[in-house]
Every structure is written in C-alpha cells, then in structure tokens.
DRENDRENTOR-491372 format. One record per atom (N, C-alpha, C): x, y, z; residue number from 1; residue in one letter; atom name. Coordinates in steps of 0.05 Angstrom, whole numbers, always signed. Example, Ala and Ser with C-alpha at 12.3 -4.5 7.8 and 13.67 -1.06 7.14 Angstrom:
REM residues 2
       px       py       pz   num   residu   atome
     +264     -114     +156     1        A       N
     +246      -90     +156     1        A      CA
     +264      -66     +156     1        A       C
     +257      -45     +142     2        S       N
     +273      -21     +143     2        S      CA
     +258       +1     +157     2        S       C
REM end
This chain:
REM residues 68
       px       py       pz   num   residu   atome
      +75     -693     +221     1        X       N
      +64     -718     +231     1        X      CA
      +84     -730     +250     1        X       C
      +73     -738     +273     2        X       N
      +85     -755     +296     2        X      CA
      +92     -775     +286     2        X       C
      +67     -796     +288     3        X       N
      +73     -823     +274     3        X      CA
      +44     -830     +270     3        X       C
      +46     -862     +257     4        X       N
      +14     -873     +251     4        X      CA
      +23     -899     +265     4        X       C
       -1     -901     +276     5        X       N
       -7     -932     +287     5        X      CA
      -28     -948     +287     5        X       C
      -34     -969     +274     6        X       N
      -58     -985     +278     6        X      CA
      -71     -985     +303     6        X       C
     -101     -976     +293     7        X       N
     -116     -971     +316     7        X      CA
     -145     -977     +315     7        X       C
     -148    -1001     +322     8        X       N
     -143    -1024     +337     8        X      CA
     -120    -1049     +322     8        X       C
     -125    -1044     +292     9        X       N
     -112    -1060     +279     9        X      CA
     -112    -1046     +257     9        X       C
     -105    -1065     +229    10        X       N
      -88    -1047     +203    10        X      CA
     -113    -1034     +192    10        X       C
     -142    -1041     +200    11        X       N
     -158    -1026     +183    11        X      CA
     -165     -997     +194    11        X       C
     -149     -990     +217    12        X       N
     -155     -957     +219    12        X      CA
     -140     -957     +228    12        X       C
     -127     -935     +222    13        X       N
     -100     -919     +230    13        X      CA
     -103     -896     +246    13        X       C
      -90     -889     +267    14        X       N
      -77     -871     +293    14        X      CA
      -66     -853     +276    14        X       C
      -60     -828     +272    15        X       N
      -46     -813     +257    15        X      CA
      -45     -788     +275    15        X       C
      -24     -788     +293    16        X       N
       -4     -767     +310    16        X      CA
       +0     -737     +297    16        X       C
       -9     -723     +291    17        X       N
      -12     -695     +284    17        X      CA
      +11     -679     +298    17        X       C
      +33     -662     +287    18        X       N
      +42     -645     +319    18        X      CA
      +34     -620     +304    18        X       C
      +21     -608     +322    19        X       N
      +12     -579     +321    19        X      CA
       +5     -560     +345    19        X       C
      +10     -535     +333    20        X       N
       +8     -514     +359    20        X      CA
      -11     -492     +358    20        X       C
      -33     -500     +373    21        X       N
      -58     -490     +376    21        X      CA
      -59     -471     +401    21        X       C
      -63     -446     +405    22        X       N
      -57     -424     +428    22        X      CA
      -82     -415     +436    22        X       C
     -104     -427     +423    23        X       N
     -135     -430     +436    23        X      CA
     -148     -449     +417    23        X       C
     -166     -457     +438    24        X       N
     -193     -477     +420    24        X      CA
     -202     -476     +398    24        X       C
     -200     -443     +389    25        X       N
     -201     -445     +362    25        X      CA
     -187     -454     +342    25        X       C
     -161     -448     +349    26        X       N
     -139     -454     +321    26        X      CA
     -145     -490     +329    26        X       C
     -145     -507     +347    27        X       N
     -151     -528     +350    27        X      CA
     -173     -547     +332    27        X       C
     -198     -529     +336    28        X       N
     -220     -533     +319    28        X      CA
     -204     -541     +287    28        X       C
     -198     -514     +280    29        X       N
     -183     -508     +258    29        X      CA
     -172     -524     +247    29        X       C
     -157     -536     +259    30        X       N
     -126     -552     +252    30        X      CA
     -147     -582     +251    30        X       C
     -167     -589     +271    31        X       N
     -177     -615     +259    31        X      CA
     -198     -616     +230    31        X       C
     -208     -595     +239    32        X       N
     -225     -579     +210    32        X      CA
     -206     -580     +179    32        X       C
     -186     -582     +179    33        X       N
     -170     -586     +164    33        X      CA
     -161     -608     +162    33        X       C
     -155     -622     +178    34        X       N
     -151     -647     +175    34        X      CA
     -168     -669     +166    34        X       C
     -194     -655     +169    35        X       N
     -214     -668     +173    35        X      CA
     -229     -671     +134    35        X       C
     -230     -644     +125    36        X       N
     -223     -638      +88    36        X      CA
     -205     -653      +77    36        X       C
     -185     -667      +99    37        X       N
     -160     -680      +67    37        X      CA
     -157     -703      +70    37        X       C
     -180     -716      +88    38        X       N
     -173     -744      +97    38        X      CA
     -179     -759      +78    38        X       C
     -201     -751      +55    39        X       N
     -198     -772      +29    39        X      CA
     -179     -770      +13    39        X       C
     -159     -747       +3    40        X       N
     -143     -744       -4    40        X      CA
     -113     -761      +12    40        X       C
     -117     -762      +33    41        X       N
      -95     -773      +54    41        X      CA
      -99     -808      +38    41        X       C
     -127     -806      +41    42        X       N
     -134     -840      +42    42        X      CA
     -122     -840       +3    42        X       C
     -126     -838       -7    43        X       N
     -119     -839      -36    43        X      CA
      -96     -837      -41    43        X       C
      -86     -829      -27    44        X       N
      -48     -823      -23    44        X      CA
      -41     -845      -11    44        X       C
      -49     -854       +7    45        X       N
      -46     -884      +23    45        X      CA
      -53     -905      +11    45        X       C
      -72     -909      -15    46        X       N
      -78     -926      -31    46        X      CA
      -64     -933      -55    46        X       C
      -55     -906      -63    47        X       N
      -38     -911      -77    47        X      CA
       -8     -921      -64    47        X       C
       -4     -922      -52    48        X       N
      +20     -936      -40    48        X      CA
      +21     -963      -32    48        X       C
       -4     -969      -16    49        X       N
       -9     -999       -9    49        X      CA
      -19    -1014      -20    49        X       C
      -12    -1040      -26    50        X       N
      -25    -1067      -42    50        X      CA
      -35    -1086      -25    50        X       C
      -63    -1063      -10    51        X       N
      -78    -1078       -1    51        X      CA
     -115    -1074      -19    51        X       C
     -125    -1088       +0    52        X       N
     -155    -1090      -20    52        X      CA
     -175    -1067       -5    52        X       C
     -175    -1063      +18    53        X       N
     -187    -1045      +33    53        X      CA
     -162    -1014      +42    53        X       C
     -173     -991      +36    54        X       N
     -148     -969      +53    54        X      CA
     -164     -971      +74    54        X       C
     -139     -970     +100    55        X       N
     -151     -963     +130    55        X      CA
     -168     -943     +130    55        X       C
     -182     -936     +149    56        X       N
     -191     -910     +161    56        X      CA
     -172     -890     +169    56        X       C
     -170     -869     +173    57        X       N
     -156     -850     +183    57        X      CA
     -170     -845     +211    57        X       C
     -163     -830     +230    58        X       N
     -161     -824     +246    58        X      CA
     -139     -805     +266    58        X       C
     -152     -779     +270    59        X       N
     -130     -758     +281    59        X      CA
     -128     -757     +310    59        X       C
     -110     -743     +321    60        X       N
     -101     -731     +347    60        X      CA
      -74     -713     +339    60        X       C
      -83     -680     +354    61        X       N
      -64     -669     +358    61        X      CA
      -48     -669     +374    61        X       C
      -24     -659     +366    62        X       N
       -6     -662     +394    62        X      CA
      +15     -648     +390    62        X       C
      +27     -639     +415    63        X       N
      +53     -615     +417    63        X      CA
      +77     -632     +415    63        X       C
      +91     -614     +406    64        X       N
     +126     -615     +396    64        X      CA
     +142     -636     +426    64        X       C
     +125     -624     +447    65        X       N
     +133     -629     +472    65        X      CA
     +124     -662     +477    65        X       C
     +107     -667     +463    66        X       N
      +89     -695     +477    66        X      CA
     +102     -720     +456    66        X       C
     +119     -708     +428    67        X       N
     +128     -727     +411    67        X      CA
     +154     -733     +428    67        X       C
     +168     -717     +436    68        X       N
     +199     -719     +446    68        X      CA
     +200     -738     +473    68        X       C
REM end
C-alpha cells in the first residue's frame, strides 16, 4: 500500500495500491482481488476506528515508480 486518503472526505477513502501488472490482465487481476477483500479490509478498519459509519474503500493501482 502507497497510502490512503480521504476521498472526497472521511467517508471514502483513496487507497494507493503499488503493484506490477505486465498486461491488462494481471491488472484486471490485481483489482479483482482487491475488489473480494474490500469487506474484509472494511472490517479491519472498523475494528480499529471509533467511528459510527466505516468509510468506503476505494482502489487505484500504481507503480513503485509513481510512489517515489
């Protein structure tokens, strides 16, 4: 993970992915997966925060090169 950022604000979150995808497929892939653990992500994030709503999640991948 890159980083997370409120996106627009605290109820959905930006979540910076770095990954390396060498065609469209592994791309698919990698959001396809991301895409299976996001209630799990969000339940992991609930348990941590002492708030009343968990944000949304929300992905983007991105290279090693685009975090630096």
């Amino acid at each position: 993970m890159a980083d997370v950022t409120p996106a627009p604000d605290a109820s959905r979150l930006l979540v910076r992915v770095i990954g390396s995808a060498s065609s469209p497929d592994e791309l698919v892939e990698i959001y396809d997966a991301l895409a299976r653990s996001k209630g799990l992500l969000r339940a992991a994030i609930a348990a941590e925060l002492n708030r009343k709503r968990t944000p949304q999640l929300s992905f983007v991948v991105v290279s090693a090169e685009e975090v630096e």
